[in-house]
C-alpha positions as CSV (number, residue, x, y, z in Angstrom):
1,X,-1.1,3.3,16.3
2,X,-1.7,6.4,18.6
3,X,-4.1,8.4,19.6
4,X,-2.9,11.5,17.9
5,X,-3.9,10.2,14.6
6,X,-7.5,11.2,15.5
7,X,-6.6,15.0,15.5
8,X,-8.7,16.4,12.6
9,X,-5.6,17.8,11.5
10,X,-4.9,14.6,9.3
11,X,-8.2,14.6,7.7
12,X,-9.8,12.0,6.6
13,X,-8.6,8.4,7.5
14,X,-9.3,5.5,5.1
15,X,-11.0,2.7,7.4
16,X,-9.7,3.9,10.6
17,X,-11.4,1.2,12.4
18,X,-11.0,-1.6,10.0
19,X,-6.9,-0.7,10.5
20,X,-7.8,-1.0,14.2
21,X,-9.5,-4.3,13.7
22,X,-7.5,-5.9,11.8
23,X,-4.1,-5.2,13.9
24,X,-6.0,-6.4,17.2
25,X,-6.5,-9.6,15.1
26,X,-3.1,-10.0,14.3
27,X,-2.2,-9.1,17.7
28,X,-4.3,-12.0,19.4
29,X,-3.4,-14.3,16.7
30,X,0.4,-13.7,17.2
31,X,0.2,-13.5,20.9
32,X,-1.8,-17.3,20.4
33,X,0.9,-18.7,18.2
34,X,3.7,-17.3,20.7
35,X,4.9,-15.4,18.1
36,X,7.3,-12.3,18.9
37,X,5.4,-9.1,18.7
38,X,6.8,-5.8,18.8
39,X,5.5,-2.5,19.2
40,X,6.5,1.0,17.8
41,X,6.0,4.6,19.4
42,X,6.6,7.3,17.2
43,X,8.0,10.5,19.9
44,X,7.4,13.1,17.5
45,X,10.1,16.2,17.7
46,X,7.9,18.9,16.4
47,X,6.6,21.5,18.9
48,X,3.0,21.0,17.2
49,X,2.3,17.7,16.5
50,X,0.0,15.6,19.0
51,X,2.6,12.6,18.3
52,X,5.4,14.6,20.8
53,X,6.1,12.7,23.7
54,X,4.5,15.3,26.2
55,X,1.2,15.4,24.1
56,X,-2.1,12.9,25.1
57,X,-1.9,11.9,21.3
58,X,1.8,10.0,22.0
59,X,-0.1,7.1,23.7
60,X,-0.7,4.0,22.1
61,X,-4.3,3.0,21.0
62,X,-6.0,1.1,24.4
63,X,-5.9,-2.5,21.9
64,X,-2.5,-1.9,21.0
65,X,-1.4,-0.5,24.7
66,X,-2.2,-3.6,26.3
67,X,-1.2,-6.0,24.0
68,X,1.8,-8.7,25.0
69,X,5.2,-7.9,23.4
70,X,8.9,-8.3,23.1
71,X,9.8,-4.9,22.2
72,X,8.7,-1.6,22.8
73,X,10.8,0.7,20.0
74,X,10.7,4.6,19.9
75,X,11.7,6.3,17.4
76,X,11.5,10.1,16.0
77,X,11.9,9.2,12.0
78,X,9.7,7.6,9.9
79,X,11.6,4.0,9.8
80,X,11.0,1.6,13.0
81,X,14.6,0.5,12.3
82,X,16.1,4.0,13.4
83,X,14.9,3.9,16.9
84,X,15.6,2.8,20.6
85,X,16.4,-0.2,21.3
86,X,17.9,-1.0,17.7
87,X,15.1,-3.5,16.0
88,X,17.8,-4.9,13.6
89,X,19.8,-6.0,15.9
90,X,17.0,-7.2,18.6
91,X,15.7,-9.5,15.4
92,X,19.3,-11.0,14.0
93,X,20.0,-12.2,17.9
94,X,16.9,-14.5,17.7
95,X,17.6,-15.4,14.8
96,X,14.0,-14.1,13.2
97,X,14.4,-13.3,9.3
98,X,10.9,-12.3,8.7
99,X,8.8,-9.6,9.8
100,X,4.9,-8.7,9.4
101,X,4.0,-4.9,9.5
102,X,0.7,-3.1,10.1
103,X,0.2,0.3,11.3
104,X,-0.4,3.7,10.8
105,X,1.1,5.5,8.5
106,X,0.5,3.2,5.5
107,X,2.6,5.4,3.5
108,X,4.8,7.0,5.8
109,X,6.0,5.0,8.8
110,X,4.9,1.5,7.4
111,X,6.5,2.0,3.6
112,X,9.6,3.4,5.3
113,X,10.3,0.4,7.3
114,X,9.1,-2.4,5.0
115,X,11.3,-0.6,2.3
116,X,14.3,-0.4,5.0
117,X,13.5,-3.9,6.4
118,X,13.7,-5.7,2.4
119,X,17.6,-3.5,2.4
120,X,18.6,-4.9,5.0
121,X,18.0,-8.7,3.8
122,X,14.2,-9.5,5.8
123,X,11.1,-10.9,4.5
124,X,8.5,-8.1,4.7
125,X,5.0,-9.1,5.0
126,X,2.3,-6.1,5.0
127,X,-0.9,-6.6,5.9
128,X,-2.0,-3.3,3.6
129,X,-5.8,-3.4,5.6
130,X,-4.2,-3.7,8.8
131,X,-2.7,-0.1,7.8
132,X,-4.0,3.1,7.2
133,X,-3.7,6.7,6.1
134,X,-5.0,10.3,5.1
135,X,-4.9,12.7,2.1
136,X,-1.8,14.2,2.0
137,X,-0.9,17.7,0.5
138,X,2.0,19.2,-0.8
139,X,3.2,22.5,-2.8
140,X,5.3,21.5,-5.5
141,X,6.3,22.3,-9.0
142,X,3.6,22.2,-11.1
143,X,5.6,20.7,-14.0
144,X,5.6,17.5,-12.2
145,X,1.5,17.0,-11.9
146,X,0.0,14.4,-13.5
147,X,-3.7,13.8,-14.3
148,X,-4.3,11.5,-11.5
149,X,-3.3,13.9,-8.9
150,X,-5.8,16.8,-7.8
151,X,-4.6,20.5,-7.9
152,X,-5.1,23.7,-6.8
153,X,-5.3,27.1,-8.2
154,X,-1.2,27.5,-9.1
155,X,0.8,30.2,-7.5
156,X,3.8,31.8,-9.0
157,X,7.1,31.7,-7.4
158,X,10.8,32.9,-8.4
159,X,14.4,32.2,-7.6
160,X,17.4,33.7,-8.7
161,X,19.8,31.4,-9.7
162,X,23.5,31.1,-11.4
163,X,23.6,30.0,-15.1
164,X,27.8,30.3,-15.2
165,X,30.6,31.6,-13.1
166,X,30.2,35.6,-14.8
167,X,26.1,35.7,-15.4
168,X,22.6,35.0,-13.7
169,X,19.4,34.2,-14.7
170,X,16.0,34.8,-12.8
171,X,14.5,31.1,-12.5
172,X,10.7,31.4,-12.5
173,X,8.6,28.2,-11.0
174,X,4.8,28.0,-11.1
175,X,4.1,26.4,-8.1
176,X,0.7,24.2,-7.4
177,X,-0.5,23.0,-4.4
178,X,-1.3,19.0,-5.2
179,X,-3.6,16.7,-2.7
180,X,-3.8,12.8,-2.8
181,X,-6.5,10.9,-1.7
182,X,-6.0,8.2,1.6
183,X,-6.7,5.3,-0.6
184,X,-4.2,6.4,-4.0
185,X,-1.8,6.5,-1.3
186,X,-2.1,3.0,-0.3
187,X,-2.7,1.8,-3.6
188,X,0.6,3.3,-4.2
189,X,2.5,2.1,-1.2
190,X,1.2,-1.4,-2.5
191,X,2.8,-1.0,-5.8
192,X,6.0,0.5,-4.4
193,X,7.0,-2.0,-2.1
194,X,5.6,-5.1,-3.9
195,X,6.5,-3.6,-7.7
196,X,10.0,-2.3,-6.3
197,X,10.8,-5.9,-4.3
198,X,10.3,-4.8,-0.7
199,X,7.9,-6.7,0.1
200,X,5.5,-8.8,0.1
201,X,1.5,-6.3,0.4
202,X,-1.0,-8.9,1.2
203,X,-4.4,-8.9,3.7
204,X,-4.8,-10.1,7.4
205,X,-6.8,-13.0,6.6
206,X,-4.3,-13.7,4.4
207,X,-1.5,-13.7,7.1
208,X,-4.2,-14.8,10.0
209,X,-4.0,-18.1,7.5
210,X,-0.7,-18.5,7.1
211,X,0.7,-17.9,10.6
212,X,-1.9,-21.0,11.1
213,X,0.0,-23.6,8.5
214,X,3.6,-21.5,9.7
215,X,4.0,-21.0,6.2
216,X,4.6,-17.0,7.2
């Protein structure tokens, strides 16, 4: 939740401000029930991206900056459980086996560490509209697109590679440069983690609810 994820550069958010919303309302409803809250920096180590520590992007959203909390984490990889101080440990000491997530990326940061936080033996809880995301774009083989993923004009590409210990064959790949929309992402983080047994991809009035009965 930084202010670097407004550089065009991204694109297109799904629901920025809805994600926004809805993690402020989780915020004040945690803070209410005197529920531990923690917050996560990503310190990005690429020279270009408005996430590294000496960029204006790095600081946290004004709602999310001055919210209460337990923990501040950093961290320079996509899962909050690979960063400083270590979150696994901070949660086992008091004892707390479940965890609620919400945050930018949906399917980046967010899937990492619900995915990491079910290994590692936690309840994960994701409030999916308390997350967001953009399109993303790769360049891949173009053996592996399927019809609900939009592609460009393919490029062709070839490798030399070793077919035996005496002989070689040229390889030839046709490569294509593949874009996914914000929202198939989150429909597929959704799937992932609640398909795969992760966790558990639910709403914030959903959880707002719950936290209210302590049945989350």
């Amino acid at each position: 939740m930084q202010t670097g994820f407004l550089d065009p550069h991204w694109g297109e958010p799904h629901d920025l401000e809805g994600c926004r919303a809805n993690v402020s309302a989780l915020i004040s409803a945690f803070a209410a029930a005197g529920a531990p809250i923690v917050l996560v920096r990503h310190d990005s180590t690429k020279p270009a991206s408005p996430l590294r520590p000496d960029a204006a992007g790095n600081q946290l959203f004004a709602e999310v900056a001055r919210a209460p909390h337990d923990l501040f984490v950093t961290k320079t990889v996509n899962s909050a459980f690979i960063g400083s101080p270590d979150l696994d440990a901070w949660l086992r000491g008091r004892g707390i086996d479940t965890i609620v997530l919400g945050g930018i990326q949906t399917n980046m940061c967010v899937e990492t560490t619900a995915r990491m936080g079910g290994n590692l033996g936690y309840r994960v809880v994701v409030a999916l509209d308390a997350t967001t995301t953009f399109p993303l774009s790769a360049t891949v083989a173009a053996a592996v697109r399927t019809d609900g993923i939009t592609g460009s004009a393919a490029e062709g590409a070839a490798d030399e590679g070793s077919s035996g210990a005496d002989s070689a064959q040229q390889l030839t790949a046709t490569l294509e440069t593949l874009t996914i929309s914000a929202e198939s992402l989150i429909e597929a983080t959704a799937v992932n983690l609640s398909g795969g047994g992760f966790a558990e991809v639910t709403t914030t009035e959903d959880v707002l609810a719950r936290l209210g009965d302590s049945t989350i």
